[in-house]
N, C-alpha and C positions, 0 to 999 in steps of 0.2 A: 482514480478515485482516492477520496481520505481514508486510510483506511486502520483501527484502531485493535492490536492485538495486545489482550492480556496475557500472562506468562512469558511473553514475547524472548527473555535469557532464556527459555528452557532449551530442549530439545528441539523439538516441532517449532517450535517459536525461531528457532534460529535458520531453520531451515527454509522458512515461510517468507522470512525479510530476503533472502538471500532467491527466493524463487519468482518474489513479486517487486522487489524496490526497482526494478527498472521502469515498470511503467505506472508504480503508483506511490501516495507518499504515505508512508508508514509511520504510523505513536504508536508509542509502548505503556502499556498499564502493569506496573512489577512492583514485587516489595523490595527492590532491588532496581537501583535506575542508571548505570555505565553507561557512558558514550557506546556505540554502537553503530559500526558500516551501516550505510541505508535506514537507519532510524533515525526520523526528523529531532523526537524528543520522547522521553520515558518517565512517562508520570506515577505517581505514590497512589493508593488506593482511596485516599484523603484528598487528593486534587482534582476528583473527577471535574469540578466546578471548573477549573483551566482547559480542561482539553477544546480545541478549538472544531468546528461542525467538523463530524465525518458521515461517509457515506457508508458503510462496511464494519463491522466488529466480528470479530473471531475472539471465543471467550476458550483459551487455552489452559489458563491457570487453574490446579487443583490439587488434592494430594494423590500422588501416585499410589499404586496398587504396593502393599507392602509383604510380600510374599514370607517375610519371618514372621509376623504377626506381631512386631512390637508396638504399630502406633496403638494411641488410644482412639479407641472409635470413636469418640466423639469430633476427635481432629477431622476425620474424614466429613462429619457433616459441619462442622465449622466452615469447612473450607470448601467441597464440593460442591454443596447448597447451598451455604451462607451467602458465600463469595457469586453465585451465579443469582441468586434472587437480586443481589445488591446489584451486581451489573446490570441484570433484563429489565429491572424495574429503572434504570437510568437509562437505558438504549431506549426504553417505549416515550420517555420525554424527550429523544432528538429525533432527528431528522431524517437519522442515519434509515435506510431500507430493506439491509441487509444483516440478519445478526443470527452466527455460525457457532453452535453448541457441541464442546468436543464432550462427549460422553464417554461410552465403552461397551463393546460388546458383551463386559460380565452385567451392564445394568439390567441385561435380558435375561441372563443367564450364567450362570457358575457353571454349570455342566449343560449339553447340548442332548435333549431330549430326543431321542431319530437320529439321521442322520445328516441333518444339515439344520443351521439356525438362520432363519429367516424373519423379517420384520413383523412378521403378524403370529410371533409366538407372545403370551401371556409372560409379562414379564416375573421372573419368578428368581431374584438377585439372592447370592448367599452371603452375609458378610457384608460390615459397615461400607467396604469399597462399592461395592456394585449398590447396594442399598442406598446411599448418599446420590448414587449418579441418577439413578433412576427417580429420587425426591427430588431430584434439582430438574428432571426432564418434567415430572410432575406438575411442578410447577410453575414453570413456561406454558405447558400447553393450558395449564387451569387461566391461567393469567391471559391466553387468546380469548377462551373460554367467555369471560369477563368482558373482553372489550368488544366480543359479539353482543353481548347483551346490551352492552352500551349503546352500540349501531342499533340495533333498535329501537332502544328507549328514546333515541335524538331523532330519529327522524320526523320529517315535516317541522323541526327546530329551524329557529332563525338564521340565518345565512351564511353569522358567522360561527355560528357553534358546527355548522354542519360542514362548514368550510376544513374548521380545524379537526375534524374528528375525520374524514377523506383524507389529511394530511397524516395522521397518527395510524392512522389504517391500511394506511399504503408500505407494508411491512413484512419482509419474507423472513420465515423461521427455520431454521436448518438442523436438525438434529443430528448428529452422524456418531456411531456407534461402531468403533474400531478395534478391530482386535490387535494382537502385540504388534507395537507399532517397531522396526528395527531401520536401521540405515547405519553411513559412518558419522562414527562420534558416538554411537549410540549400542552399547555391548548388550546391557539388560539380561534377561534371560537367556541366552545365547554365550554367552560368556562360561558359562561353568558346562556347556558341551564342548566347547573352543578348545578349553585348560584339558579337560578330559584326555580328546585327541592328541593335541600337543604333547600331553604327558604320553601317550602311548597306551593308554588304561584301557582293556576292552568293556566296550559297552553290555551288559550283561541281558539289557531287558530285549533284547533282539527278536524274541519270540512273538513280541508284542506289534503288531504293526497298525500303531494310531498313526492318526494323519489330524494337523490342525495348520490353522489358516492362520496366514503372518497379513500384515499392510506395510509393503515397503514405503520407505518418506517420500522416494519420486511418485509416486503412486498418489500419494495422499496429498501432494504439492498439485500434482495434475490437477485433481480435483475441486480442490481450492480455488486454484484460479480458473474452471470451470463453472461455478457456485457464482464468486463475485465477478464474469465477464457478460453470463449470458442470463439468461431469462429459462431458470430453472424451476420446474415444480417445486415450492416447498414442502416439507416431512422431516420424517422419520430414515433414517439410512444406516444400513450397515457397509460397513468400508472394509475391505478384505482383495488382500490379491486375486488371480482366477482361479488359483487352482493350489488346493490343499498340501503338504508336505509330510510325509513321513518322518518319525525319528531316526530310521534307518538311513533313509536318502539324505536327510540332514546332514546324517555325520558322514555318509561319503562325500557330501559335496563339502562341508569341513577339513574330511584327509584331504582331499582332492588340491584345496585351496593351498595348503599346510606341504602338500606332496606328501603324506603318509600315507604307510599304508593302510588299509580298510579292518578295524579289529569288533566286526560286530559277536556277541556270544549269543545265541539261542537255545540257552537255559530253558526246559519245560516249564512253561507259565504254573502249574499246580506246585512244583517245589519254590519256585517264586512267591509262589501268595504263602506256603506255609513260612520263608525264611523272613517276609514281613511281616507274620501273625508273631512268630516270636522277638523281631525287632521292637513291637508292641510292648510287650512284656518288659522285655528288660531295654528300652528307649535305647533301640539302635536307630542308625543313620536311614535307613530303610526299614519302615513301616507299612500298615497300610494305607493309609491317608497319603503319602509319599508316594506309594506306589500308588496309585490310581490317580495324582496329578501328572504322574510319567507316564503312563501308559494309557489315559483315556484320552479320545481323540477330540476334536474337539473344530469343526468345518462351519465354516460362516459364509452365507448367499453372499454374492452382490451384485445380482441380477437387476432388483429395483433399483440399484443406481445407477448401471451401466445403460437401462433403459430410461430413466431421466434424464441423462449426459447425453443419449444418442450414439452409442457405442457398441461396440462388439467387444471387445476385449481393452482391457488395461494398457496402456503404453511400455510398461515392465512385465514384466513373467516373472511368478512367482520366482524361480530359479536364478533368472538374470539380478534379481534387486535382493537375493540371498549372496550371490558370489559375491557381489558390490559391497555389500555390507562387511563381508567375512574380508575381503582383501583390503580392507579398512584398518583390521585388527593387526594386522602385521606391520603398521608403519609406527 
C-alpha cells in the first residue's frame, strides 16, 4: 500500500517506517522534512496538493502531553485539533480507505473511575491535553455523522453522483487511544524512575501499590500493521499492553535491568499524605497533586481490540517490552 504518516520524525513515526517499509511505500507529512531510510518523500503541511494517491494515513502528529505544565493551552488545540480537522477533512477528498487517529487514553480520562477504563466510559478529559484529543476525535466522528446524512440525501441520485459518493464512503475510521507509549529511543516518563534507581535513592512511596498500563511500541507497530493489512471493524480503541504494572514491580524490574539492588521504602501512607499537605504550604517537591499522580493507579482494557484483531493476548508481555525498553537506556 501507499501509505501517508504525519509526524512521521517523531517517535512512533520512526518506529512505524521501520516496522512497515518492507512491504509498503511510505510519505511523510512533517514540519520537518530530512531524508529518511524507507521514506519515499516528506512533505510540508502546505504541500498536501503534491502528495501522490495513497491508500492508508496514520495522523501521528500533535503536541505531546506536557507534564510541567508550561505549554499554552491553546498550542494543544492549535495543534491536536487544528492539525487533525485539516488532515481528515483532506483524507475524505482522496481515495485513500484507511485513516488511523492516534489520540490517548487521557482523552477518556485523567484519572480511571473503577478499576479499569474501558471504551464505553463518558469521556470526561482534564486539561487542554486530553481536551484537544477528545475535540479532534469529536470531530471525525461528527464529520461521519454528516456524510451519513449525505447517503441519504443522494440517494436515487444520478449515477454519477451516486457513483462518487459509494467511492467517498468506502472509508474506515480508526480511533485508537493509548496509554504511555515507551520502547528504545524513547525514555519519557520512565526516565526519572531509571535516574532514581541508578542513583541508589530509595523509593519512598512503596506503601502505595498502584498499577497502570504502559503500550509497548512492538505492540503498538503489531497493531498497525494489523489495522492497514486486514479487514478490521472500525471505532473507537484503546491500545494498552495485557497486563497492568505496579510502581513497585517497575522499579525492581529497573534494579534488576541496572543489577541493583531493590530499595523500596514503605512509609505509612497517613504520614505520606500529611508530609505532602505540608509540601503544599511551603511548595515542596512533594505535594498533593504530585502525590496522587504517583500513587494513583491508573489500568486501561484492551479487550475490544484484541477481539477485533482476533487475538488472545498481545505478541509482547507487558514485562518483556518494559525490559526492552529499560535495556535501551544503558547503551
Amino acid at each position: 500500500m501507499n501509505i501517508l504518516i504525519t509526524g512521521i520524525h517523531g517517535f512512533v513515526g520512526s518506529n512505524l517506517v521501520a516496522a512497515l517499509k518492507q512491504h509498503h511505500t511510505i510519505y511523510g507529512l512533517d514540519i520537518v522534512s530530512p531524508q529518511k531510510d524507507g521514506v519515499t518523500k516528506t512533505y510540508g503541511w502546505n504541500e498536501l496538493h503534491d502528495i501522490p494517491p495513497i491508500d492508508c494515513m496514520i495522523h501521528l502528529a500533535g503536541k505531546a502531553h506536557d507534564t510541567k505544565k508550561q505549554a499554552n493551552a491553546q498550542v494543544y488545540f492549535d495543534i491536536n485539533t487544528g492539525l487533525t480537522q485539516k488532515i481528515f477533512d483532506w483524507f475524505l477528498t482522496t481515495n485513500a480507505s484507511k485513516f488511523i487517529y492516534f489520540s490517548s487514553a487521557k482523552a477518556a480520562a485523567d484519572q480511571v473511575d473503577g478499576e479499569i477504563l474501558t471504551e464505553d466510559v463518558i469521556p470526561k478529559p482534564k486539561g487542554p491535553y486530553g481536551e484537544s484529543k477528545i475535540a479532534a476525535e469529536e470531530y471525525i466522528l461528527s464529520s461521519q455523522s454528516q456524510n451519513k446524512v449525505q447517503e441519504k440525501r443522494i440517494q436515487g441520485a444520478g449515477s454519477r453522483e451516486q457513483g462518487a459518493w459509494e467511492q467517498s464512503s468506502n472509508k474506515k475510521v480508526f480511533i485508537l487511544r493509548p496509554c504511555m507509549i515507551h520502547g528504545p529511543g524513547n525514555k519519557g516518563n520512565l526516565n526519572l524512575l531509571y535516574k532514581l534507581v541508578q542513583k541508589g535513592i530509595p523509593w519512598p512511596l512503596g506503601a502505595f501499590e498502584n498499577k497502570r498500563s504502559f503500550t509497548s511500541i512492538d505492540n503498538l507497530t503489531f497493531v498497525i500493521n494489523q489495522i492497514i493489512e486486514k479487514d478490521i471493524e472500525p471505532g473507537i480503541y484503546n491500545m494498552a499492553d495485557d497486563t497492568p504494572i505496579s510502581t513497585n514491580h517497575l522499579i525492581e524490574i529497573i534494579a534488576a535491568s541496572k543489577g541493583k539492588k531493590v530499595r523500596i521504602w514503605r512509609i505509612n501512607q497517613k504520614l505520606i499524605s500529611i508530609a505532602a499537605r505540608i509540601g503544599d504550604i511551603f511548595h515542596l517537591p512533594l505535594n498533593s497533586e504530585r502525590l496522587k499522580k504517583l500513587t494513583e493507579s491508573y489500568v486501561v482494557s484492551n479487550q475490544k481490540l484484541k477481539k477485533a484483531l482476533g487475538i488472545e493476548k498481545m505478541p509482547v508481555s507487558a514485562e518483556e517490552g518494559m525490559k526492552k525498553t529499560l535495556e535501551s537506556f544503558r547503551r
